[in-house]
C-alpha positions in Angstrom: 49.4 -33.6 20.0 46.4 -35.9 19.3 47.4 -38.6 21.5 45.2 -39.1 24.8 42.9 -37.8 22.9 42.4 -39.8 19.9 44.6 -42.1 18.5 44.8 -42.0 14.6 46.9 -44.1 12.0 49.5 -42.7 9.8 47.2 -43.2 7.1 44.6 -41.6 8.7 46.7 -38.4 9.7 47.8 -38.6 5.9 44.4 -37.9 4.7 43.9 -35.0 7.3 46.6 -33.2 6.2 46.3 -33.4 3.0 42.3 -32.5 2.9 43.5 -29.5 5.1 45.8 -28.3 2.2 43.1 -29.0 -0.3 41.0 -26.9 1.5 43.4 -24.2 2.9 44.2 -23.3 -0.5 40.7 -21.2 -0.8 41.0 -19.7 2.4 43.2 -16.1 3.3 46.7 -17.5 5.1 45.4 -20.9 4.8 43.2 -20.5 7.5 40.6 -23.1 6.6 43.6 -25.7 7.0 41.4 -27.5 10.4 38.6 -27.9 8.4 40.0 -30.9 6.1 41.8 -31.9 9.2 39.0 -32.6 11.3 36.9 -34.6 8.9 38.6 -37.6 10.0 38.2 -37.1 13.8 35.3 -37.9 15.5 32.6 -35.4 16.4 33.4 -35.5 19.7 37.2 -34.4 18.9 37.0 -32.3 15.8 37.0 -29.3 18.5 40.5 -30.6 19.9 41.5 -31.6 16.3 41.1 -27.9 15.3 42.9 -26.5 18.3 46.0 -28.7 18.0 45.7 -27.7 13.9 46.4 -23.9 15.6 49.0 -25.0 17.6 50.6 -26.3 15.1 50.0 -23.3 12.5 51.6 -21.0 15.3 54.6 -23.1 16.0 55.2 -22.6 12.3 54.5 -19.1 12.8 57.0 -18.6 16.0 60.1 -20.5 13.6 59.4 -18.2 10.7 59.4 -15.0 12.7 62.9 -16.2 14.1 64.2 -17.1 11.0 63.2 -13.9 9.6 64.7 -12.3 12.7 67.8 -13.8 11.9 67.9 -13.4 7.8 67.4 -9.8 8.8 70.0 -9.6 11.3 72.4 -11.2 8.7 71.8 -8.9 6.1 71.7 -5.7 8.2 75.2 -6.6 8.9 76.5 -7.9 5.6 74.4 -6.1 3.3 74.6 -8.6 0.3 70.9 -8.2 -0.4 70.0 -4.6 -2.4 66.6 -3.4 -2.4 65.6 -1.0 -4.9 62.3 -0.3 -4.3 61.6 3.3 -2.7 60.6 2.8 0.7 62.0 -1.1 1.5 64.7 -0.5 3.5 62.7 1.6 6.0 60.3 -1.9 6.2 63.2 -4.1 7.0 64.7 -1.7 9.6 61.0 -1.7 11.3 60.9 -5.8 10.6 64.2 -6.3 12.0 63.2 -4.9 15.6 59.4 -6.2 15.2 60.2 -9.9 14.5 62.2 -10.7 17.7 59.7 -9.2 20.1 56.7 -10.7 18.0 58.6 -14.1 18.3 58.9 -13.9 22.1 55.1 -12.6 22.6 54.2 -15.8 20.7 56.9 -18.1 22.4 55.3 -16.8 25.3 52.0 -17.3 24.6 52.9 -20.9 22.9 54.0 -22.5 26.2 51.6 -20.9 28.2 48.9 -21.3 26.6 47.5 -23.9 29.4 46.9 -20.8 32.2 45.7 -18.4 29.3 43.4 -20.9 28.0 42.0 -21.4 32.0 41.2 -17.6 32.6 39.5 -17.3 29.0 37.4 -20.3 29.7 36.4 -19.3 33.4 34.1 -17.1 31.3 30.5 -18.3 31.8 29.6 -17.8 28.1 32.5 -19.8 27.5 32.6 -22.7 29.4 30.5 -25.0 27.5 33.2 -24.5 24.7 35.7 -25.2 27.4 34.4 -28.7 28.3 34.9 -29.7 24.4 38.5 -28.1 25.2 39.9 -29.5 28.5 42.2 -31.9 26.4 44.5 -29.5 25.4 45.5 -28.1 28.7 47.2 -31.4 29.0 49.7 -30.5 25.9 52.8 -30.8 27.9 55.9 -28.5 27.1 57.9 -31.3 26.0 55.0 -32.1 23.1 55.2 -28.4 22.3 58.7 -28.2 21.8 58.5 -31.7 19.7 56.4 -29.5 17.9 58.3 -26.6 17.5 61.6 -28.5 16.6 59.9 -30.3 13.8 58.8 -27.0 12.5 61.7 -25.7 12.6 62.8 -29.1 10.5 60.3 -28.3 8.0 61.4 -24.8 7.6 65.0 -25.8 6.6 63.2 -28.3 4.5 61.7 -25.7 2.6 64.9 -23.5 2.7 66.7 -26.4 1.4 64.1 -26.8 -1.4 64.8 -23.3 -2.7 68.6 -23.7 -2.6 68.7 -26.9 -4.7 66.4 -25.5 -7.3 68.3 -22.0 -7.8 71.4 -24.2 -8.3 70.0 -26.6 -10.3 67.7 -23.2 -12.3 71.7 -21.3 -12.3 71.1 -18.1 -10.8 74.6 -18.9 -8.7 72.7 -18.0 -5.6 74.9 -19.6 -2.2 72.8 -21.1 0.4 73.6 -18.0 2.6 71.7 -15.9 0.8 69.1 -18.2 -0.4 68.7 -18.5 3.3 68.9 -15.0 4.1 66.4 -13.8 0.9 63.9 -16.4 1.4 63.7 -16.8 4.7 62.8 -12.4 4.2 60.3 -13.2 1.8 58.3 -15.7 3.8 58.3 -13.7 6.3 56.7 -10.9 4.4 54.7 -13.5 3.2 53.5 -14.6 6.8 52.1 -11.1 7.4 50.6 -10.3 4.1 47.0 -12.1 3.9 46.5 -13.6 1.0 44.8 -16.4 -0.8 47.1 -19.3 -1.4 45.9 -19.9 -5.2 47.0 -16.1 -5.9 50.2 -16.7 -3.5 52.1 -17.3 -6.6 52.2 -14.1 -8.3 53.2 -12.3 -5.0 56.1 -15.1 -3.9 57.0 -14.0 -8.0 57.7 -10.2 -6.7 59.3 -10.6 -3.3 61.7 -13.1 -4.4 63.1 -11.1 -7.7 63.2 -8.0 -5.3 64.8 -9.6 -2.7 67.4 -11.9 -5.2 68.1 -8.9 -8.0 71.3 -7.5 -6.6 72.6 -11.7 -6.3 71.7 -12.9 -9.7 70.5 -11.4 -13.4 68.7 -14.8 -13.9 65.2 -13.9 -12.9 63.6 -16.5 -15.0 65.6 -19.1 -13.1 64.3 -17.4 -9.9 60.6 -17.3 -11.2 61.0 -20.9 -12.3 62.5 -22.2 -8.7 59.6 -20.2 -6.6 56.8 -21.9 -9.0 58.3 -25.4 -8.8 58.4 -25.1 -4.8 55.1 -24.0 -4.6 54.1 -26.4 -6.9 55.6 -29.2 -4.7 54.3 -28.5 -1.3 51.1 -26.4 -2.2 49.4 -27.7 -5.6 50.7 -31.6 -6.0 49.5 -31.7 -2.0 46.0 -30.1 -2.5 45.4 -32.0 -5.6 46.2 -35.6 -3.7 43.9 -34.0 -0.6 41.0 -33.0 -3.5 41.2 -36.6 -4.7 41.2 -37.8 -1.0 37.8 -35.5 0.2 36.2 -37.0 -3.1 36.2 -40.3 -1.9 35.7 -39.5 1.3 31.9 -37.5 0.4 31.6 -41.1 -1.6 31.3 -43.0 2.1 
């Protein structure tokens, strides 16, 4: 998204995003994510560096609301997963119409965003703002479903991540319903705000209630959930802390 209007090496990009996770991980939802980003941009772009860091954040967004629409879908049908908390299965009935209207609102809004982004700026107050913007109503489709599709990569990535480590933890979960339970439980996560340092304790809870009906081993569930969070949250954030501290050196 940040070519045409500023052209950064792969080391560069590197540092952003690991800064960004550095810094997200103080932030509710990770939303100070740009601000490591943009360090590395000049001035002049940062404002374009942080709107293509939103894009990006929702594309992520719109692939985890139809994965959750699908896990849900799945479950509703086949009923492996058991909830036993009072008042759960009403939630997922409520998620399971929610997610796929959510998920078009914010497909729609994804690839529209050019006209939508022209009648907010036609605002006079606004305007000024708009001039540091104009870039991005040149993100084609094509860029934005690049985008989508390697978020969607990313996703199964992390899906992926969780099934190798409850195999490797032996809870004897399939990758059906690792799919189906975590794919639930980030989607829970996705609409809960919290602070990614106290994310932990929380990924902890919906994972054992959404896995206790398909395994007894809930240490090897507690122990799969840390060491994924551990790989793409803390080992990132530390490399981007170690990254910002040279950078304030300059």
């Amino acid at each position: 998204m940040l070519k045409g209007i500023n052209d950064i090496s792969f080391l560069s990009a590197f540092k952003m995003i690991f800064s960004g996770i550095a810094i997200s991980i103080a932030t509710p939802n990770r939303m100070g994510e740009f601000a490591g980003r943009v360090l590395y941009l000049p001035s002049g772009t940062r404002l374009q560096g942080t709107a293509c860091t939103v894009i990006g954040n929702f594309s992520q967004l719109i692939i985890t609301c139809l994965a959750g629409s699908i896990a849900l879908v799945m479950e509703r049908h086949d009923q492996h997963i058991r909830i036993a908390q009072k008042g759960m299965e009403e939630v997922q009935y409520l998620l399971l119409w929610l997610s796929p209207l959510a998920m078009v609102f914010f497909l729609l809004l994804y690839f529209k965003a050019g006209p939508i982004f022209n009648k907010v700026m036609s605002f006079r107050l606004l305007q000024r703002l708009g001039n540091g913007l104009s870039e991005m109503k040149s993100v084609s489709n094509p860029v934005l479903l690049r985008v989508l599709l390697l978020s969607g990569f990313r996703f199964f990535l992390f899906i992926l991540q969780y099934w190798l480590l409850f195999d490797i933890a032996g809870t004897g979960i399939d990758f059906r319903d690792a799919f189906v339970a975590v794919s639930i439980m980030l989607l829970w996560l996705a609409i809960i705000p919290t602070f990614s340092f106290l994310e932990l304790g929380l990924r902890w809870e919906f994972a054992i209630l959404l896995m206790a009906s398909l395994t007894s081993n809930t240490l090897g569930i507690a122990i799969s959930v840390t060491a994924v969070w551990f790989i793409n949250l803390i080992l990132p954030a530390a490399v981007g802390a170690i990254v910002l501290f040279f950078y304030r050196q300059r």
